[in-house]
C-alpha positions as protocol buffer text, in pm:
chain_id: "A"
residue {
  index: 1
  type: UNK
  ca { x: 2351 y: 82 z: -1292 }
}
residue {
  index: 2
  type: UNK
  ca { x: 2203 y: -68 z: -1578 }
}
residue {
  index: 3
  type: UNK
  ca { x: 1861 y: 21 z: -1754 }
}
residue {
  index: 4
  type: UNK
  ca { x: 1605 y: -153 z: -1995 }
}
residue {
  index: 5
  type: UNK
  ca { x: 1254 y: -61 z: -2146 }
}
residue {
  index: 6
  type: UNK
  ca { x: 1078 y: -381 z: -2181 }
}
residue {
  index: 7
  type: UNK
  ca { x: 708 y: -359 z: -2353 }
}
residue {
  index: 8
  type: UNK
  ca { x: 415 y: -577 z: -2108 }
}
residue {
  index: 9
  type: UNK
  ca { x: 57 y: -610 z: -2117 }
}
residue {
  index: 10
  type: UNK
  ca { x: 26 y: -339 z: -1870 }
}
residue {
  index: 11
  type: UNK
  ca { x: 219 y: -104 z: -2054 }
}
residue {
  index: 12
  type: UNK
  ca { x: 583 y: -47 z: -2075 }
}
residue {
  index: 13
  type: UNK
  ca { x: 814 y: -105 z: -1752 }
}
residue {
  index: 14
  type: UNK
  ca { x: 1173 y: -4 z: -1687 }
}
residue {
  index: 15
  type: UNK
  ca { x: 1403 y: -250 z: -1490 }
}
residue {
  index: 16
  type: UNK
  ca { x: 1725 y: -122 z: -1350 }
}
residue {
  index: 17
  type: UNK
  ca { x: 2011 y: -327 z: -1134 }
}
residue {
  index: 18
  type: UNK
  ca { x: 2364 y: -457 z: -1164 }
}
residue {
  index: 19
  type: UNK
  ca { x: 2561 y: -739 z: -1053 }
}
residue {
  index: 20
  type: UNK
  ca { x: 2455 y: -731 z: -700 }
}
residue {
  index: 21
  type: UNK
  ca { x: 2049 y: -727 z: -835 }
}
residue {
  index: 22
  type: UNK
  ca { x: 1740 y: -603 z: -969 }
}
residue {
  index: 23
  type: UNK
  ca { x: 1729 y: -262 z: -782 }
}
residue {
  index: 24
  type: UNK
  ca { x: 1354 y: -153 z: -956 }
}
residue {
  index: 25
  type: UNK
  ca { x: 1060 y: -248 z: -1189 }
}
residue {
  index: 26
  type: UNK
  ca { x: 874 y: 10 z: -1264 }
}
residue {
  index: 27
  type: UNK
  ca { x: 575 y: 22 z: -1468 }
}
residue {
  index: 28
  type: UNK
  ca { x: 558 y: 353 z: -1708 }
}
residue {
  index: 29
  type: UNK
  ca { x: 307 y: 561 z: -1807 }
}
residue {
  index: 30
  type: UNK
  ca { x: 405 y: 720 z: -2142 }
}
residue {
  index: 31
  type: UNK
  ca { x: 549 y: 563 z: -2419 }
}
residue {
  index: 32
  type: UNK
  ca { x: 886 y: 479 z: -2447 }
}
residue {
  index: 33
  type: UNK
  ca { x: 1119 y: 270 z: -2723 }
}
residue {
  index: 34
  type: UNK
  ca { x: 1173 y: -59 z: -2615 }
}
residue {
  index: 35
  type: UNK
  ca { x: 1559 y: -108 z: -2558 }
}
residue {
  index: 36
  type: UNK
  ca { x: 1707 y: -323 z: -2859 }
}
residue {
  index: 37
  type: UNK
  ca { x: 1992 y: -468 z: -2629 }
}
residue {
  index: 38
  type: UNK
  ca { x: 1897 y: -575 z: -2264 }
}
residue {
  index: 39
  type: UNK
  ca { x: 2224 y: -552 z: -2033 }
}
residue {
  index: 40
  type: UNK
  ca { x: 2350 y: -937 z: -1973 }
}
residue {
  index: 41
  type: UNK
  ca { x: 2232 y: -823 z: -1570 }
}
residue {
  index: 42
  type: UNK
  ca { x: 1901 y: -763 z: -1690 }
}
residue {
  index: 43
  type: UNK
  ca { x: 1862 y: -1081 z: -1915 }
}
residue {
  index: 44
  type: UNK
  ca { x: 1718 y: -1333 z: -1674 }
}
residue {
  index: 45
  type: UNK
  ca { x: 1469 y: -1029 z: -1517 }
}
residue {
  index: 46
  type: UNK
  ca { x: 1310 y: -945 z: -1821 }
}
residue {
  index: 47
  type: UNK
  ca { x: 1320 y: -1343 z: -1954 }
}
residue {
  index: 48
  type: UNK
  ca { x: 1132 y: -1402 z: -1604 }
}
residue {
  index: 49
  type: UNK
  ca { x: 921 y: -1141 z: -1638 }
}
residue {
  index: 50
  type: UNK
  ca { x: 784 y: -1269 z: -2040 }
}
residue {
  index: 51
  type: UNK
  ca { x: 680 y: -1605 z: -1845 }
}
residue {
  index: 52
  type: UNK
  ca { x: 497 y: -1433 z: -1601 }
}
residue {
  index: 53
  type: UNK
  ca { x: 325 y: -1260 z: -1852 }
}
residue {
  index: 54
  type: UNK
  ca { x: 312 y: -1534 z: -2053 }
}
residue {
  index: 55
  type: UNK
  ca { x: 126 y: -1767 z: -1769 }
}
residue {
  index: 56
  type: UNK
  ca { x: 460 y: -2001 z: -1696 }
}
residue {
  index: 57
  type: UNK
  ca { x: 586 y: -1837 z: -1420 }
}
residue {
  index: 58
  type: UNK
  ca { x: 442 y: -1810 z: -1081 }
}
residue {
  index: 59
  type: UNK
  ca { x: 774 y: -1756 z: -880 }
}
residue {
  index: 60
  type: UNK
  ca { x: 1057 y: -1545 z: -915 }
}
residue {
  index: 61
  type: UNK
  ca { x: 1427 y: -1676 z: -918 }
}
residue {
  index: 62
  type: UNK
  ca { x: 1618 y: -1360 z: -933 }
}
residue {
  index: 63
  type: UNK
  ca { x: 1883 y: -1166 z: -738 }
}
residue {
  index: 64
  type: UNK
  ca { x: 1702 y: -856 z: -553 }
}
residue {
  index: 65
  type: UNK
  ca { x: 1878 y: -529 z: -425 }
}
residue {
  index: 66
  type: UNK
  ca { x: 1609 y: -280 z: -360 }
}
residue {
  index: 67
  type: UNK
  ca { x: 1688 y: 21 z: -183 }
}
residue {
  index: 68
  type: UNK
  ca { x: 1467 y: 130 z: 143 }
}
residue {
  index: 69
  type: UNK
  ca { x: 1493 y: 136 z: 497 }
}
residue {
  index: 70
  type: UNK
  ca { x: 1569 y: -159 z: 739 }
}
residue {
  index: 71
  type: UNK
  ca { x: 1149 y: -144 z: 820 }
}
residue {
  index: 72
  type: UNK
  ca { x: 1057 y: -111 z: 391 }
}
residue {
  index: 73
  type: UNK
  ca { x: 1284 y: -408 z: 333 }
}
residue {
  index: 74
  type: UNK
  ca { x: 1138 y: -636 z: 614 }
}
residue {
  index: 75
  type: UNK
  ca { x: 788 y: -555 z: 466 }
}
residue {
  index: 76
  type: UNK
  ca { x: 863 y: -644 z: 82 }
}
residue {
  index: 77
  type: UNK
  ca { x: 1022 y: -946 z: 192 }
}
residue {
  index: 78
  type: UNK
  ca { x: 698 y: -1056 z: 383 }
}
residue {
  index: 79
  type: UNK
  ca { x: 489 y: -963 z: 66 }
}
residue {
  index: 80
  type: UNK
  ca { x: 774 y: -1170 z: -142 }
}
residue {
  index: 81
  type: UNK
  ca { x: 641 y: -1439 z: 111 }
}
residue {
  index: 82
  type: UNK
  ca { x: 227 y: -1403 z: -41 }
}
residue {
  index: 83
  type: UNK
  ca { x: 196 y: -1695 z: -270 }
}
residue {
  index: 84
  type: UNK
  ca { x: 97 y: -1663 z: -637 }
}
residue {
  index: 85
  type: UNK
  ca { x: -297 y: -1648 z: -693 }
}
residue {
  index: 86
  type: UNK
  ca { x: -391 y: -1553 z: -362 }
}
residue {
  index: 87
  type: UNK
  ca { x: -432 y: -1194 z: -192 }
}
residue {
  index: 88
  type: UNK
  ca { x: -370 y: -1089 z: 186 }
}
residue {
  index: 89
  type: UNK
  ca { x: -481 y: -722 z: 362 }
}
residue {
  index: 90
  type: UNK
  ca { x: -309 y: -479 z: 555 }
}
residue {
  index: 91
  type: UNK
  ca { x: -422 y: -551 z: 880 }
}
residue {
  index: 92
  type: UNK
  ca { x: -274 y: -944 z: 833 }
}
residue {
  index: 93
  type: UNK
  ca { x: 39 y: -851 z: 660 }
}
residue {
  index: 94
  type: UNK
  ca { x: 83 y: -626 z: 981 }
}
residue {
  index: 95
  type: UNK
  ca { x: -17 y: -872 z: 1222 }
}
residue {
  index: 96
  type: UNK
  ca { x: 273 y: -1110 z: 1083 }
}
residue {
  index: 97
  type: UNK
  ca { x: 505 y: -879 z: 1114 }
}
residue {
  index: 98
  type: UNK
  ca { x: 440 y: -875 z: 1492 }
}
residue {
  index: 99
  type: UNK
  ca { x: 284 y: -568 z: 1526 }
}
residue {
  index: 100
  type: UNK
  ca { x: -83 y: -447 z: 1441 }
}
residue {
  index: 101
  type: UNK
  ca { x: -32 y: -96 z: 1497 }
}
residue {
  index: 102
  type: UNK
  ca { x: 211 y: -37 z: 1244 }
}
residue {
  index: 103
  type: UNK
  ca { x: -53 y: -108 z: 976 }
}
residue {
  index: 104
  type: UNK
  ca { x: -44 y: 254 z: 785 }
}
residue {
  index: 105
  type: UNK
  ca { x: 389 y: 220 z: 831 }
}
residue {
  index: 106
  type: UNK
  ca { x: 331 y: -149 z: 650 }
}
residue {
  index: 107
  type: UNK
  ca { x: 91 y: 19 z: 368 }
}
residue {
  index: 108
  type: UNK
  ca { x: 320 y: 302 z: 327 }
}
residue {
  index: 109
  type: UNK
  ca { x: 644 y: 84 z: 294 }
}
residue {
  index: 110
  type: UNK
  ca { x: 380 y: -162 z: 28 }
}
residue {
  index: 111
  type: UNK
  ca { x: 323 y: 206 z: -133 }
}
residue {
  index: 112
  type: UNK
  ca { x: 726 y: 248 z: -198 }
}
residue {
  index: 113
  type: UNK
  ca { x: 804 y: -83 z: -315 }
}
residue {
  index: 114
  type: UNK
  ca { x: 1041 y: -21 z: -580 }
}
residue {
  index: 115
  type: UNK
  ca { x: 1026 y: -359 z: -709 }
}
residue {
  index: 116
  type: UNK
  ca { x: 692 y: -412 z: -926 }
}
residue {
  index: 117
  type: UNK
  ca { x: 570 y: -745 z: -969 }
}
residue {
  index: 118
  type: UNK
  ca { x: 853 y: -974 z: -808 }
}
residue {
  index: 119
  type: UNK
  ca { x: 747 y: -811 z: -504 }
}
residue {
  index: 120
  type: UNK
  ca { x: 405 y: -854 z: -502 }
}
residue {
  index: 121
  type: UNK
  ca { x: 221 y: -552 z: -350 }
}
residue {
  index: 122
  type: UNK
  ca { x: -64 y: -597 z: -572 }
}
residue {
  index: 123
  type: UNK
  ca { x: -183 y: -898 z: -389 }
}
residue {
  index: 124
  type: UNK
  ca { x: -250 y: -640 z: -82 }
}
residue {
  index: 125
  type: UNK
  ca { x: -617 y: -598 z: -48 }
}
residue {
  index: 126
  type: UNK
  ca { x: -849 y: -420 z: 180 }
}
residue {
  index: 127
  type: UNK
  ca { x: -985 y: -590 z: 473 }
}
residue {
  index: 128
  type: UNK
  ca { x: -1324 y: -656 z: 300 }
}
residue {
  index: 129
  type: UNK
  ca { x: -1167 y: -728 z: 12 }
}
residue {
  index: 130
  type: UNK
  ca { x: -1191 y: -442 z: -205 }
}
residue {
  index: 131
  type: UNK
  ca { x: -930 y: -351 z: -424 }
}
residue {
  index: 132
  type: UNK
  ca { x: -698 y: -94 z: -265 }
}
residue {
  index: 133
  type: UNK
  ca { x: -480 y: 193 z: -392 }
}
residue {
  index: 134
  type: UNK
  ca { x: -212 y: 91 z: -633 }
}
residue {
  index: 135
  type: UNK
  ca { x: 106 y: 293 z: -771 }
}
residue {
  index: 136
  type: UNK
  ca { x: 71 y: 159 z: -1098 }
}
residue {
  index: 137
  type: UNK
  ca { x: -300 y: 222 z: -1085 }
}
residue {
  index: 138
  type: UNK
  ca { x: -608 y: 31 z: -1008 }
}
residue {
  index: 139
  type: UNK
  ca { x: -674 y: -110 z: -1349 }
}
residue {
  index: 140
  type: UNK
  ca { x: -330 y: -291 z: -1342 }
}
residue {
  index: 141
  type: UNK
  ca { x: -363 y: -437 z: -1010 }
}
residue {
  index: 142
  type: UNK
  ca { x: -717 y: -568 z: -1127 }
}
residue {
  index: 143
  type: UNK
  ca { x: -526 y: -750 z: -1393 }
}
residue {
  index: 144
  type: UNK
  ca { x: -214 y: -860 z: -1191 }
}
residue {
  index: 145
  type: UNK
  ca { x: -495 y: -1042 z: -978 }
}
residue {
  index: 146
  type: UNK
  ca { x: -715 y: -1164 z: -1270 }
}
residue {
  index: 147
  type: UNK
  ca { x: -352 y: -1305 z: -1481 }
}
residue {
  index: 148
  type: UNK
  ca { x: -261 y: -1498 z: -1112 }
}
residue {
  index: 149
  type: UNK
  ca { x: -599 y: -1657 z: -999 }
}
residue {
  index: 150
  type: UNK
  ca { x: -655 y: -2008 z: -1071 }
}
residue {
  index: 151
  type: UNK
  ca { x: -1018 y: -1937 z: -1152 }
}
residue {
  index: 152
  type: UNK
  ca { x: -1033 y: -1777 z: -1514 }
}
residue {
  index: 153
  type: UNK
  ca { x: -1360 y: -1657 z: -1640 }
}
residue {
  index: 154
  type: UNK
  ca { x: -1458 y: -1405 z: -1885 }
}
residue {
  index: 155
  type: UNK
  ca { x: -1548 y: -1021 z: -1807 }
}
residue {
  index: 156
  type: UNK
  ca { x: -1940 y: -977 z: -1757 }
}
residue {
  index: 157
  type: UNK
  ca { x: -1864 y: -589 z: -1829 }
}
């Protein structure tokens, strides 16, 4: 398995995978050096991931290999599914999955997603649209959704 340290708005993330794909994303909370040579499996994940940043990308083209359960994996690829810019809830990511009940499985299985970003749990919002818990914390999935919607206007506070 091969590792980088990449430096992003949000702080600094860590992207492992190999030849059969990106296996995580994670975003970091300490510091950490930046890795001077990204692994040639890594290259096009962390080139995707500067456009994002950078406003140019809105879709991911990349290889994915994350490891979960049959249930997790059936769940991130229904949030893969969420279109740039826009948000869905719990209760509606559960309902397409077929089945309402399973909302706190689906929110659990959003909670584990190893794959930050390219699987887009942070465009999961409560039911009355509040922002919801976030791994990577609050403040990051306030600016995930601020960097993706199409209407841009300053902060009041």
């Amino acid at each position: 398995m091969d590792t980088c340290i990449i430096n992003t708005p949000l702080g600094y993330a860590k992207i492992s995978g190999n030849q059969d794909g990106i296996s995580s994303v994670t975003v970091l909370d300490s510091e950490e050096s930046p890795t001077d040579i990204i692994p040639e499996v890594l290259e096009d994940c962390v080139y995707q991931l500067q456009e994002y940043f950078d406003g140019k990308r809105q879709q991911f083209a990349l290889q994915l290999n994350p490891e979960g359960t049959e249930f997790q994996k059936k769940v991130w690829n229904q949030l893969a599914k969420i279109p740039h810019g826009t948000t869905t809830s719990y209760l509606e990511l559960s309902k397409q999955l077929g089945d309402i009940k399973a909302i706190r499985a689906v929110a659990n299985a959003n909670g584990k997603n190893p794959i930050w970003i390219i699987i887009p749990c942070h465009r999961i919002i409560g039911s009355d649209g509040s922002l919801t818990g976030y791994a990577g914390g609050l403040h990051r999935k306030q600016w995930l959704l601020e960097h993706e919607s199409p209407y841009k206007q300053q902060r009041l506070f």
